[in-house]
PDB file with SEQRES, HELIX, SHEET and CRYST1 records, atoms N, CA, C and O in Angstrom:
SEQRES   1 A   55  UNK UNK UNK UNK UNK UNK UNK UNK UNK UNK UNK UNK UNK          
SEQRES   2 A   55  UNK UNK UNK UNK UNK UNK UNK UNK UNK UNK UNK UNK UNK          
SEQRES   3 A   55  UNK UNK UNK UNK UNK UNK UNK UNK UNK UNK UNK UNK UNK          
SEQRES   4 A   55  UNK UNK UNK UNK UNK UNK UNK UNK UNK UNK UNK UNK UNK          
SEQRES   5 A   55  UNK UNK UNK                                                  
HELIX    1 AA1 UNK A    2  UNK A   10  1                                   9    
HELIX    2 AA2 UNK A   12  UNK A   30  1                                  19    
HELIX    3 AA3 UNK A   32  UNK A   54  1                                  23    
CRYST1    1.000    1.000    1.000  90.00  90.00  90.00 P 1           1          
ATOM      1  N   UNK A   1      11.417 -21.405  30.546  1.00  0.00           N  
ATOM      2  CA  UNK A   1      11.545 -21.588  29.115  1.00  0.00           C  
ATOM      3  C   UNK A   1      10.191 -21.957  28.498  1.00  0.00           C  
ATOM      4  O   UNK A   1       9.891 -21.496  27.396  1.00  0.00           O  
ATOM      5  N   UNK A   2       9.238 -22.895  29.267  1.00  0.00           N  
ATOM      6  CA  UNK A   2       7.987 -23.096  28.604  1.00  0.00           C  
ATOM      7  C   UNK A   2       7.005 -21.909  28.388  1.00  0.00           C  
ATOM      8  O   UNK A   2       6.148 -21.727  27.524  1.00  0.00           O  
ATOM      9  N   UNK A   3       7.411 -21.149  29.465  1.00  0.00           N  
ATOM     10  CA  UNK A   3       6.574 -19.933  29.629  1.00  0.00           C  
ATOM     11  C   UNK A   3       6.627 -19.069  28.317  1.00  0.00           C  
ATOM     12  O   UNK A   3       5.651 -18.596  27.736  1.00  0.00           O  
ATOM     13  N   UNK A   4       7.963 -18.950  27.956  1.00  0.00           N  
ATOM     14  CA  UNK A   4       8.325 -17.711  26.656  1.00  0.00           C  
ATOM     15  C   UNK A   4       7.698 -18.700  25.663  1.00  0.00           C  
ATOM     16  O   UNK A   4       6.828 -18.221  24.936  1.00  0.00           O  
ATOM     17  N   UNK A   5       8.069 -20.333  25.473  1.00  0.00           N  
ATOM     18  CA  UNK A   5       7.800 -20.638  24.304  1.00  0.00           C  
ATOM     19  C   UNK A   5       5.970 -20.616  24.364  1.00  0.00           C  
ATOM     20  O   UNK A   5       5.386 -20.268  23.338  1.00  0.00           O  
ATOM     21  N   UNK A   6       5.373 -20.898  25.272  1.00  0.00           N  
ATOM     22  CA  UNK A   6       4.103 -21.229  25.232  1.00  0.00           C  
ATOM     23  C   UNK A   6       2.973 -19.793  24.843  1.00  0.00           C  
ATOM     24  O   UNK A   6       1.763 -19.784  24.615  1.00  0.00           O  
ATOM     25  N   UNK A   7       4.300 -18.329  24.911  1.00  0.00           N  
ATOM     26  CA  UNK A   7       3.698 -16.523  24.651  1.00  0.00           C  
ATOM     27  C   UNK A   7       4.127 -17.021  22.983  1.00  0.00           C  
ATOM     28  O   UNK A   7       3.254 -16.941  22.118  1.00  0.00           O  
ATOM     29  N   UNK A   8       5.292 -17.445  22.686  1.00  0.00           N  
ATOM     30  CA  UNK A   8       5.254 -17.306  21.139  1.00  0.00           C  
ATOM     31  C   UNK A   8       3.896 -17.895  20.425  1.00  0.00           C  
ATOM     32  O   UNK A   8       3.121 -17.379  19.620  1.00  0.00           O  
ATOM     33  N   UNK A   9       3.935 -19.440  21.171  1.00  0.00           N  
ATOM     34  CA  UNK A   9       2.974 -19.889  20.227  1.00  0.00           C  
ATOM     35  C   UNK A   9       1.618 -19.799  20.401  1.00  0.00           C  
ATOM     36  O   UNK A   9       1.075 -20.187  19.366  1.00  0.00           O  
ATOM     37  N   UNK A  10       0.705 -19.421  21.348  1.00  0.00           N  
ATOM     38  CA  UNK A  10      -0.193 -18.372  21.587  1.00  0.00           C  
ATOM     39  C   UNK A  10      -0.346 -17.139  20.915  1.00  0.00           C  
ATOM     40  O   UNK A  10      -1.454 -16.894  20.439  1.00  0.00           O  
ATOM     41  N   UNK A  11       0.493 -16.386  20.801  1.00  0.00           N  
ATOM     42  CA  UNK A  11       0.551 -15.230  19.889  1.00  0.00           C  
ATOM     43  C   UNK A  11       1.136 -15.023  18.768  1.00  0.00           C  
ATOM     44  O   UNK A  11       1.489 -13.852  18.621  1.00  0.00           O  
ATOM     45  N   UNK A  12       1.500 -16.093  17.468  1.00  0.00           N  
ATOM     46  CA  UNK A  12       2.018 -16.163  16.873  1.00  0.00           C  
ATOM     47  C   UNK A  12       1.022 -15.650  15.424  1.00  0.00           C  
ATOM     48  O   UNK A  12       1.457 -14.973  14.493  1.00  0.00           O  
ATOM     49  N   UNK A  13      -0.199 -16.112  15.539  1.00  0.00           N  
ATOM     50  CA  UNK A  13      -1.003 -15.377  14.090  1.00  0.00           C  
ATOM     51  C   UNK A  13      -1.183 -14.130  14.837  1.00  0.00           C  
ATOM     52  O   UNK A  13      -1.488 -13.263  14.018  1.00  0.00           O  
ATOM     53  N   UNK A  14      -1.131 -13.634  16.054  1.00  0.00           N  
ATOM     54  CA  UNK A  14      -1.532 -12.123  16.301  1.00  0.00           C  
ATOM     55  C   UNK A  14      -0.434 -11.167  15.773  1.00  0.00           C  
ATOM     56  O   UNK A  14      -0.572 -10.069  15.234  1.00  0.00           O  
ATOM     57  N   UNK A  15       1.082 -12.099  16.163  1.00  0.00           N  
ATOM     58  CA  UNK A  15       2.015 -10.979  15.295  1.00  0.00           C  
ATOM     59  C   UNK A  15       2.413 -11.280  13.999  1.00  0.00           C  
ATOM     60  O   UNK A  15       3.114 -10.679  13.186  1.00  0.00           O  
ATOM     61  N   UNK A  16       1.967 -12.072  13.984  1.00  0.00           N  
ATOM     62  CA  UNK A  16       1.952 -12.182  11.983  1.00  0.00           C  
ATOM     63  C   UNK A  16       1.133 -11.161  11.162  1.00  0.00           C  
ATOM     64  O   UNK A  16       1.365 -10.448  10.185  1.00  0.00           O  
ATOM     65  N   UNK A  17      -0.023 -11.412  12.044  1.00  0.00           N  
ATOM     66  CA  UNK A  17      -1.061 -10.235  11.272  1.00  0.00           C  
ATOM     67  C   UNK A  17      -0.823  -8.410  11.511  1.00  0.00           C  
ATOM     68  O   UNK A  17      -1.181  -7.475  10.795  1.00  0.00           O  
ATOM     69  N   UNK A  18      -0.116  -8.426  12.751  1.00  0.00           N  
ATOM     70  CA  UNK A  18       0.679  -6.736  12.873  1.00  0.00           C  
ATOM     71  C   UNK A  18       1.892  -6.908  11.886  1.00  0.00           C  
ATOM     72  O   UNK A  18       2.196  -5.990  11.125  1.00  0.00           O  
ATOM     73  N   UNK A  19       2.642  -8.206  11.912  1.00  0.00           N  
ATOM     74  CA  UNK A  19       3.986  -7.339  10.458  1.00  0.00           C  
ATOM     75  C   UNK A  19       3.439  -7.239   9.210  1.00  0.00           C  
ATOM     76  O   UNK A  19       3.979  -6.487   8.399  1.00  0.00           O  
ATOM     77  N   UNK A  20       2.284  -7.975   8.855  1.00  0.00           N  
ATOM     78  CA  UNK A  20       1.535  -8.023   7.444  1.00  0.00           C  
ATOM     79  C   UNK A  20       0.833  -6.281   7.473  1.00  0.00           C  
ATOM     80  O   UNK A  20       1.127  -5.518   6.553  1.00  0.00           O  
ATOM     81  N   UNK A  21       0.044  -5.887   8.454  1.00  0.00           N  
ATOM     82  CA  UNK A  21      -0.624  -4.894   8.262  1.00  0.00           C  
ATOM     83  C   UNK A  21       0.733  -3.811   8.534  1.00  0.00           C  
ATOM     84  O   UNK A  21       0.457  -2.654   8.217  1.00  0.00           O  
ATOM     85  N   UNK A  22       2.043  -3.995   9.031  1.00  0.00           N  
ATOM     86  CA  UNK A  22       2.836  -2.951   9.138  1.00  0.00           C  
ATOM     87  C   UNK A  22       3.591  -3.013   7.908  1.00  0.00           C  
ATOM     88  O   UNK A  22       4.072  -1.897   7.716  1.00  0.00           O  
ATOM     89  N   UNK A  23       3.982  -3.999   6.782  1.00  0.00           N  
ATOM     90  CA  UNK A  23       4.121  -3.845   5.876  1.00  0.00           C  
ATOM     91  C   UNK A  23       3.378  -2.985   4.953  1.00  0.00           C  
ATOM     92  O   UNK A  23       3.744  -2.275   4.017  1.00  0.00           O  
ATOM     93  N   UNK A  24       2.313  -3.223   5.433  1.00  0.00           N  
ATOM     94  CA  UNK A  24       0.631  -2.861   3.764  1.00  0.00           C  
ATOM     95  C   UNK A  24       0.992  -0.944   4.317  1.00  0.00           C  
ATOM     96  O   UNK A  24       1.208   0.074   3.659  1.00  0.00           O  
ATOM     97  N   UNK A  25       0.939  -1.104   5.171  1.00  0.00           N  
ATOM     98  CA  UNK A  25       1.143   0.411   5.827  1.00  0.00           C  
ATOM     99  C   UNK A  25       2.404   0.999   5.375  1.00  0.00           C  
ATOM    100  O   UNK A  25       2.210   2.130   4.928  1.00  0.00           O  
ATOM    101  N   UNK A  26       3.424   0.693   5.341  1.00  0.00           N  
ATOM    102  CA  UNK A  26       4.544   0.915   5.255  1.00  0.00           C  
ATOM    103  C   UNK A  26       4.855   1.299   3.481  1.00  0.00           C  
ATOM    104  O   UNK A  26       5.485   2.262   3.044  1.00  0.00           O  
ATOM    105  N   UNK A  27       4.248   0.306   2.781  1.00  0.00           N  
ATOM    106  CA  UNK A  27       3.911   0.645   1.170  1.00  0.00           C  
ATOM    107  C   UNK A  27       3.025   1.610   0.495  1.00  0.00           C  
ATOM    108  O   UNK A  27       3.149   2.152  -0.603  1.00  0.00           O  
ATOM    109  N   UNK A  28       2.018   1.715   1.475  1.00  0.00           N  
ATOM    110  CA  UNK A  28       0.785   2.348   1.367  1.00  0.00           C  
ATOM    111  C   UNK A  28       1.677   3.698   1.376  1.00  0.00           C  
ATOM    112  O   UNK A  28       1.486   4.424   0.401  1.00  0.00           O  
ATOM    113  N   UNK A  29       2.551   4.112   2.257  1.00  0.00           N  
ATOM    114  CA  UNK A  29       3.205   5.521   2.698  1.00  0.00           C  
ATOM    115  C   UNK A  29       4.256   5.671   2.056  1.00  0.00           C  
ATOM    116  O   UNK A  29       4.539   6.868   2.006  1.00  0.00           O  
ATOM    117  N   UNK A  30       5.166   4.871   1.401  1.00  0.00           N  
ATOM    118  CA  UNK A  30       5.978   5.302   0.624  1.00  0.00           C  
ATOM    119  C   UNK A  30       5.284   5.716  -0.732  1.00  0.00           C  
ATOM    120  O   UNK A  30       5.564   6.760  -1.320  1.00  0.00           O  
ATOM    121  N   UNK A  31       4.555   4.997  -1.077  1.00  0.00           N  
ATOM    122  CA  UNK A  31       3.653   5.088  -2.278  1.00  0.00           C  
ATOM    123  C   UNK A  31       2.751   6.128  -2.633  1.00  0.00           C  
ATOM    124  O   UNK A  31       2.182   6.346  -3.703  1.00  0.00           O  
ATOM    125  N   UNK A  32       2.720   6.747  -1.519  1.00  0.00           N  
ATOM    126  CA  UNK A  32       1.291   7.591  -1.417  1.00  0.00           C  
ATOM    127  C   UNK A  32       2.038   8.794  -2.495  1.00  0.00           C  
ATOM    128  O   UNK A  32       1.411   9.122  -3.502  1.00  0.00           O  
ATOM    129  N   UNK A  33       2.647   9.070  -2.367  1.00  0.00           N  
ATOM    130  CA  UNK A  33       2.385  10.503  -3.942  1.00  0.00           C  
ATOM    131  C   UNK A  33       2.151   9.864  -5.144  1.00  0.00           C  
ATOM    132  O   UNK A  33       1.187  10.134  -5.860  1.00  0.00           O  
ATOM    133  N   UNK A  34       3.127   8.886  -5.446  1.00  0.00           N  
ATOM    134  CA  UNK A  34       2.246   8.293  -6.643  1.00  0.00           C  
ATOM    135  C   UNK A  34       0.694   7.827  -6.903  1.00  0.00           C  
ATOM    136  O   UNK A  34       0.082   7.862  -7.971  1.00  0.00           O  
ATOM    137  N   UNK A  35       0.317   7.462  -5.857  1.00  0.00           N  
ATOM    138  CA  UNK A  35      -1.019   6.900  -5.896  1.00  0.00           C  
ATOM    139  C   UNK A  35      -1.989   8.409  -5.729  1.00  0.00           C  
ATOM    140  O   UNK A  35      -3.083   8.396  -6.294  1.00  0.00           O  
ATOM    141  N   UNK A  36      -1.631   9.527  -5.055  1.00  0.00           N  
ATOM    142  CA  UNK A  36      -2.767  10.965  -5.001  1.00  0.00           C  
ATOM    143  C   UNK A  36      -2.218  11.704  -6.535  1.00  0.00           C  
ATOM    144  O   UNK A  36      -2.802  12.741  -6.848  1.00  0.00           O  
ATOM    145  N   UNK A  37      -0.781  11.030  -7.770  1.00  0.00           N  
ATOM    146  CA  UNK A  37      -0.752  11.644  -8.527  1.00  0.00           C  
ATOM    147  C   UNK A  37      -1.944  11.216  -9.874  1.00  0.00           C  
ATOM    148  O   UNK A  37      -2.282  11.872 -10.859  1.00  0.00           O  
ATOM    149  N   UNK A  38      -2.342   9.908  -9.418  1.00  0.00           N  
ATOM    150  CA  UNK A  38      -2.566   9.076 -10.384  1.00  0.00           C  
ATOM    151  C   UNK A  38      -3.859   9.837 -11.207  1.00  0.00           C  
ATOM    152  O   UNK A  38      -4.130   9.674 -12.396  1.00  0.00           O  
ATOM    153  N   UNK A  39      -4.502  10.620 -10.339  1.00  0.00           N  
ATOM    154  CA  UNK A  39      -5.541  11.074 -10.761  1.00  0.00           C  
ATOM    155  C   UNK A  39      -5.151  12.148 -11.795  1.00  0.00           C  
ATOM    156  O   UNK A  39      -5.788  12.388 -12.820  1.00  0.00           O  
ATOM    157  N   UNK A  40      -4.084  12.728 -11.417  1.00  0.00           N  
ATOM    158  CA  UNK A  40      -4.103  14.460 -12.320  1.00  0.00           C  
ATOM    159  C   UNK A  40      -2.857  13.433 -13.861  1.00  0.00           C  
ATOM    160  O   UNK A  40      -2.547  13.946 -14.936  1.00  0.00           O  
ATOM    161  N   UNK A  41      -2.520  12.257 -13.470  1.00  0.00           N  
ATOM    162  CA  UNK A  41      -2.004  11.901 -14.852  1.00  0.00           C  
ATOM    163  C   UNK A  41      -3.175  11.384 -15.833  1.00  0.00           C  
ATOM    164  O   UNK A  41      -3.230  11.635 -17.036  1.00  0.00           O  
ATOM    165  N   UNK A  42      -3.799  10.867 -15.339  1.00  0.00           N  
ATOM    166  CA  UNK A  42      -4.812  10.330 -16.095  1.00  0.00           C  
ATOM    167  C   UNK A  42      -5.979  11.061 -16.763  1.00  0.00           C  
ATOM    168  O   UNK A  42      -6.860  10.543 -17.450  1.00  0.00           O  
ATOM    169  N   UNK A  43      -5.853  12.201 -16.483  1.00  0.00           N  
ATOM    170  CA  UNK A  43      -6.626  13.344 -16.578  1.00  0.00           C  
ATOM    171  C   UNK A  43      -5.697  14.363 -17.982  1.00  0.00           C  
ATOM    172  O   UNK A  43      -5.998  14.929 -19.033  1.00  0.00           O  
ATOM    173  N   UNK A  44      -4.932  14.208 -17.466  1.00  0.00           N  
ATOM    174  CA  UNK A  44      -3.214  14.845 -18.257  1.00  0.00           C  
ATOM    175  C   UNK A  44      -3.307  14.440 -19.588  1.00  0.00           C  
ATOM    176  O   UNK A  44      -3.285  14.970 -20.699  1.00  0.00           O  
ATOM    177  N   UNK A  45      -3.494  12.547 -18.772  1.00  0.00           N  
ATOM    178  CA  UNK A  45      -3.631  11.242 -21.086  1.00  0.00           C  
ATOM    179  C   UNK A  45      -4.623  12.084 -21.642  1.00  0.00           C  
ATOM    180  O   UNK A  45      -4.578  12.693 -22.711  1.00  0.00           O  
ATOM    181  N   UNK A  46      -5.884  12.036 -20.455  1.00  0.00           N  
ATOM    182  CA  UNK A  46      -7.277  12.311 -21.367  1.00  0.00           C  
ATOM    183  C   UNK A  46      -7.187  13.710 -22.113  1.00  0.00           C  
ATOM    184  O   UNK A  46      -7.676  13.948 -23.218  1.00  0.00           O  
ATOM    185  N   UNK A  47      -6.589  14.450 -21.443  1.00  0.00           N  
ATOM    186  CA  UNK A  47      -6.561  15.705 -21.957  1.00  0.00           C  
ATOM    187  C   UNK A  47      -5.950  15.752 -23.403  1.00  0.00           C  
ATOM    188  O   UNK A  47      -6.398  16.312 -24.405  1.00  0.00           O  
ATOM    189  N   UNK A  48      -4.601  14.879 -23.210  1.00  0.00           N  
ATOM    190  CA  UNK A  48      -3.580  15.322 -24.004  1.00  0.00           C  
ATOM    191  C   UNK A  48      -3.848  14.222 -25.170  1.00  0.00           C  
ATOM    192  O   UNK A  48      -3.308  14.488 -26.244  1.00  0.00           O  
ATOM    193  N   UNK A  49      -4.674  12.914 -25.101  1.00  0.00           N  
ATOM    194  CA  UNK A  49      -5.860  12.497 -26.138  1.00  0.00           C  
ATOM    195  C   UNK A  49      -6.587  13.103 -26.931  1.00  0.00           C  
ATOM    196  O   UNK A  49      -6.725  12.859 -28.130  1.00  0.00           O  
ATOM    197  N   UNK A  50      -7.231  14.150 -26.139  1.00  0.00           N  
ATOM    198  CA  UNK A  50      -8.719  14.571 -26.806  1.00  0.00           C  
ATOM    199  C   UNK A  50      -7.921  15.910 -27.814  1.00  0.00           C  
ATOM    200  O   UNK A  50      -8.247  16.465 -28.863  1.00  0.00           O  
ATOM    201  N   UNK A  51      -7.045  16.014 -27.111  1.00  0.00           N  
ATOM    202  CA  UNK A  51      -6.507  17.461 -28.170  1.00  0.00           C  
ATOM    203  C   UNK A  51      -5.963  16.846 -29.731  1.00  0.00           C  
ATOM    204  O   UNK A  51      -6.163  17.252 -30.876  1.00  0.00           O  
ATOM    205  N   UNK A  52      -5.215  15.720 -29.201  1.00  0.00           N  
ATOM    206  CA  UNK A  52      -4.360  15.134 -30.714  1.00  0.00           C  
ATOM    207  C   UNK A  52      -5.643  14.923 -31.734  1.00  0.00           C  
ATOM    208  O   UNK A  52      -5.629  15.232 -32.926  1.00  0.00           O  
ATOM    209  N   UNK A  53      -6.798  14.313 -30.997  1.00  0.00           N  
ATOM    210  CA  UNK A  53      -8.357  14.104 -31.796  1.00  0.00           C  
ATOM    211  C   UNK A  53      -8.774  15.247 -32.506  1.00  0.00           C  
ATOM    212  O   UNK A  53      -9.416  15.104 -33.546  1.00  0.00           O  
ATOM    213  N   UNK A  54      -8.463  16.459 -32.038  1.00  0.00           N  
ATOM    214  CA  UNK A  54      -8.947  17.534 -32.253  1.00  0.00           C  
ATOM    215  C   UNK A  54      -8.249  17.961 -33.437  1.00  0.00           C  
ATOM    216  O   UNK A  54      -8.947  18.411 -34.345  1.00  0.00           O  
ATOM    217  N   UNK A  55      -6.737  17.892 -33.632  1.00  0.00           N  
ATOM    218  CA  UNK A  55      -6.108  18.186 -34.364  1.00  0.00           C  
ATOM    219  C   UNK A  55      -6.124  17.745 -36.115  1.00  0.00           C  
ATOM    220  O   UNK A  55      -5.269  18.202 -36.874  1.00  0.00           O  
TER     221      UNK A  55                                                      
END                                                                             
């Protein structure tokens, strides 16, 4: 029993820091079309800005 408890608490910021980075990962990838769209919307405002200016 000391053995398992003495692996938890030895390795306890090592697996803290893999569920933190498997979270950031995990958001990062659901997220990812919104975040590669962000560019062609913002481009889309500017566009669709500069025309109303024009008008």
């Amino acid at each position: 029993m000391k053995k398992i408890k003495d692996f938890f608490h030895d390795n306890n910021d090592i697996m803290l820091a893999i569920i933190i980075i498997g979270i950031a990962v995990g958001v990062i990838f659901w997220r990812m079309t919104e975040i590669l769209d962000y560019p062609e919307k913002m481009a889309g405002q500017s566009t669709q800005t500069q025309t109303e200016a024009n008008e």
